[in-house]
C-alpha positions as CSV (number, residue, x, y, z in Angstrom):
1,X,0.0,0.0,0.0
2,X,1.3,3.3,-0.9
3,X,2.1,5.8,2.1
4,X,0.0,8.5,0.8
5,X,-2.6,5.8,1.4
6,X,-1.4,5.1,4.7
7,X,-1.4,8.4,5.6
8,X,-5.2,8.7,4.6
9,X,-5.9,5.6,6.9
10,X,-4.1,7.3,9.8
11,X,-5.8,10.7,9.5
12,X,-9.0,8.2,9.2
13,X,-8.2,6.4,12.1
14,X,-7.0,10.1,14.8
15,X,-10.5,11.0,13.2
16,X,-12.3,8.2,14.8
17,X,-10.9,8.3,17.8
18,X,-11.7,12.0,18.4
19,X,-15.3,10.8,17.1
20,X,-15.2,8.1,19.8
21,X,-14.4,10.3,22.6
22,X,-11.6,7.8,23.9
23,X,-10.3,9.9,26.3
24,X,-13.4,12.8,26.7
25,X,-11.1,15.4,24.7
26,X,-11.6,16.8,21.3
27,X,-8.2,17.0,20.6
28,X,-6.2,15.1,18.3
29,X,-3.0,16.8,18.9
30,X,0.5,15.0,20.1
31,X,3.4,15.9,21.3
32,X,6.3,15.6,19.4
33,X,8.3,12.1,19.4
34,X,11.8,11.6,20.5
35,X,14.0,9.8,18.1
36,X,14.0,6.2,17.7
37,X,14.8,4.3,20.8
38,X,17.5,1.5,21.1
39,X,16.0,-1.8,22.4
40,X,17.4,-4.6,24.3
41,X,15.9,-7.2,22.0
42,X,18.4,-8.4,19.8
43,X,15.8,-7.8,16.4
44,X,15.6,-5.4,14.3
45,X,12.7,-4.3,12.0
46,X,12.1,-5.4,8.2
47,X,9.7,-3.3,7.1
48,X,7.4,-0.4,7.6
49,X,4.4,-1.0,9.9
50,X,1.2,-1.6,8.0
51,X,-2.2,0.7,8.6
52,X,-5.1,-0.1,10.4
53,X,-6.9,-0.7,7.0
54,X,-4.0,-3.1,6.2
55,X,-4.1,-5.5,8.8
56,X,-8.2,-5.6,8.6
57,X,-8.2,-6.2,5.0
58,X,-5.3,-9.0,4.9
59,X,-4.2,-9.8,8.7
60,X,-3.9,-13.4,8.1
61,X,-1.2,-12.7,5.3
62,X,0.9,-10.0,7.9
63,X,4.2,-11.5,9.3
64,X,4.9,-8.7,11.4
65,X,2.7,-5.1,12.1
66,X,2.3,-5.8,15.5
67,X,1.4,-1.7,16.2
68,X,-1.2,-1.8,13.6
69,X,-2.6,-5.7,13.8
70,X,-3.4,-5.5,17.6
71,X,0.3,-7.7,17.9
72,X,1.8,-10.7,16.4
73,X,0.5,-13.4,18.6
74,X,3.4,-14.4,20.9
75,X,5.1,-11.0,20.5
76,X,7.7,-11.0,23.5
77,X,8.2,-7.6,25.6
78,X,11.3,-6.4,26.3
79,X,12.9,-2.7,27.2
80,X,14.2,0.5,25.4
81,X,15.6,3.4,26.4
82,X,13.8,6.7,25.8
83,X,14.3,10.1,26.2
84,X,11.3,9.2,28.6
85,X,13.6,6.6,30.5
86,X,13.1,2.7,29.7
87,X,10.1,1.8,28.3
88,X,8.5,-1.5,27.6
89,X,8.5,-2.1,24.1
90,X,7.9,-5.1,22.3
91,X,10.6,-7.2,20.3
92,X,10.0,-4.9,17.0
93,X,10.6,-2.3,19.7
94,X,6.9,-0.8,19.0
95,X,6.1,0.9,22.1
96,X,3.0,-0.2,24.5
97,X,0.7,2.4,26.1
98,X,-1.6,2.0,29.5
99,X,-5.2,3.7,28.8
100,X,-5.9,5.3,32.5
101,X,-9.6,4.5,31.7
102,X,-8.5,1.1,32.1
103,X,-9.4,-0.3,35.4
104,X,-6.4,-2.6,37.3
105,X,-7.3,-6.4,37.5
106,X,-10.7,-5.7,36.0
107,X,-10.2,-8.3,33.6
108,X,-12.0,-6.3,30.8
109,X,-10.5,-3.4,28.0
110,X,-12.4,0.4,28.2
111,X,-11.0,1.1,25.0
112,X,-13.2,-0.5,22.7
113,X,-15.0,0.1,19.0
114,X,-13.1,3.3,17.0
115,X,-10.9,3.2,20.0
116,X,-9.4,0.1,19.1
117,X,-8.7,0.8,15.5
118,X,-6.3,4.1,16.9
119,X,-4.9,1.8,20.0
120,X,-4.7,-2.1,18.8
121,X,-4.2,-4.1,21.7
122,X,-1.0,-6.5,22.5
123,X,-2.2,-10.0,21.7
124,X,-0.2,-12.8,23.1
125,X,-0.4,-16.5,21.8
126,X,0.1,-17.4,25.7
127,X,-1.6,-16.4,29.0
128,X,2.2,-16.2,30.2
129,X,3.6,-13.6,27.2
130,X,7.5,-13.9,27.2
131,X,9.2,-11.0,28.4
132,X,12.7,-9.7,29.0
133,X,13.4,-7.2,31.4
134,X,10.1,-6.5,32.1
135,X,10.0,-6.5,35.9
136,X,6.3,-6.0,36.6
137,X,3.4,-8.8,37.1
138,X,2.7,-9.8,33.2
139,X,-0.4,-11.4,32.2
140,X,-3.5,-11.5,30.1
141,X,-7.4,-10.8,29.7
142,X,-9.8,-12.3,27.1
143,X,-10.7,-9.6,24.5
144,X,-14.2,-9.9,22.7
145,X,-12.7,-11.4,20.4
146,X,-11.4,-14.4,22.0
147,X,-8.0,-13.4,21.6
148,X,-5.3,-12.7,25.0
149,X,-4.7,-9.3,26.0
150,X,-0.9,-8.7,27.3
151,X,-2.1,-7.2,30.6
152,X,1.1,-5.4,33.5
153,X,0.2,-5.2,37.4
154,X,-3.0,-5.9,35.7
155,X,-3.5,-3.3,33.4
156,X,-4.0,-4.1,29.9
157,X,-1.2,-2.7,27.4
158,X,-1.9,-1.1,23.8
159,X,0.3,0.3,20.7
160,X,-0.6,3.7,19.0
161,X,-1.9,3.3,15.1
162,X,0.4,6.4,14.9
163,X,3.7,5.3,16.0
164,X,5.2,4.1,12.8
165,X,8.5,2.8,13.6
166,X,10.3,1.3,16.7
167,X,10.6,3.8,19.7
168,X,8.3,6.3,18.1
169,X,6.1,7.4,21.2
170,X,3.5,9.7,19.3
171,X,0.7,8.4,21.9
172,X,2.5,9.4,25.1
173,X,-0.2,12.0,26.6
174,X,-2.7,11.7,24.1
175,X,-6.1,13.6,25.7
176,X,-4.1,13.0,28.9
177,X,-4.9,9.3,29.4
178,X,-2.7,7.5,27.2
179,X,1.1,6.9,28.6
180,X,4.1,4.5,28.2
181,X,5.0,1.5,30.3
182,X,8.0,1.7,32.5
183,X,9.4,-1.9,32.8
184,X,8.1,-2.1,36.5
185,X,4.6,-1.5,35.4
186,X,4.1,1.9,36.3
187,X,2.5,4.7,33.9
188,X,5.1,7.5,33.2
189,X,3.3,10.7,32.9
């Protein structure tokens, strides 16, 4: 797909998730993203991450997209640095967001219809996700869908439709209730 296509499918998908109210803030705007982080994981990326509107029309053909897809089933965590400190990333070292509407040991996602198409969740192929210097309690819920929600100290994780390559952080503080993962499990705001 071409990028000015992916571009429309990203402008599509920050529209629908102003439409949705995810968050209770009109605003689409984010701050600017620090430059690529470096992660522990010893992987690097092959290609660009696919749009929303890829991984919907084709996502049993898609080898890797894990920001876009909801994640690769069995994506492992691991660590990056940041200019926001260590984050938790996951092995493409796409960067995972905490959605404070999200209720601790709930069991259940708030973010749900448009909100998922701007914030996929992180899918896991396990109910024990494989993580590497990720220090706090890592688990999973059951989304909708039947799929396994990476869950830390509880709280399900997400990526941002917007972050496009590894350590982009374009969703840290979006309408003041979307924030990174420090590897301990705690929001940094």
């Amino acid at each position: 797909m071409s990028k000015a296509m992916r571009v429309l499918f990203a402008v599509i998908a920050v529209c629908l998730l102003a439409l949705t109210g995810c968050g209770g803030s009109t605003s689409t705007e984010t701050e600017t993203s620090p430059p690529a982080a470096e992660t522990t994981q010893a992987e690097e990326p092959t290609s660009a991450e696919p749009t929303e509107a890829e991984t919907t029309e084709g996502a049993s053909e898609e080898p890797s997209g894990e920001a876009a897809a909801g994640g690769t089933v069995g994506t492992p965590l691991g660590v990056a640095e940041t200019d926001l400190g260590e984050i938790v990333v996951d092995s493409e070292g796409m960067v995972v967001y905490y959605f404070t509407n999200d209720e601790a040991n709930s069991g259940v996602s708030a973010c749900e219809g448009g909100c998922l198409e701007a914030w996929p969740p992180v899918l896991s192929d396990s109910e024990t996700p494989e993580v590497e210097g990720v220090t706090g309690e890592v688990g999973t819920i059951e989304t909708p869908e039947g799929e396994l929600q990476v869950t830390i100290n509880g709280m399900p994780i997400y990526y941002f439709a917007e972050d496009e390559a590894p350590g982009d952080t374009n969703g840290q503080g979006v309408n003041e209730v979307w924030y990174v993962v420090a590897p301990d499990g705690e929001m940094i705001q």
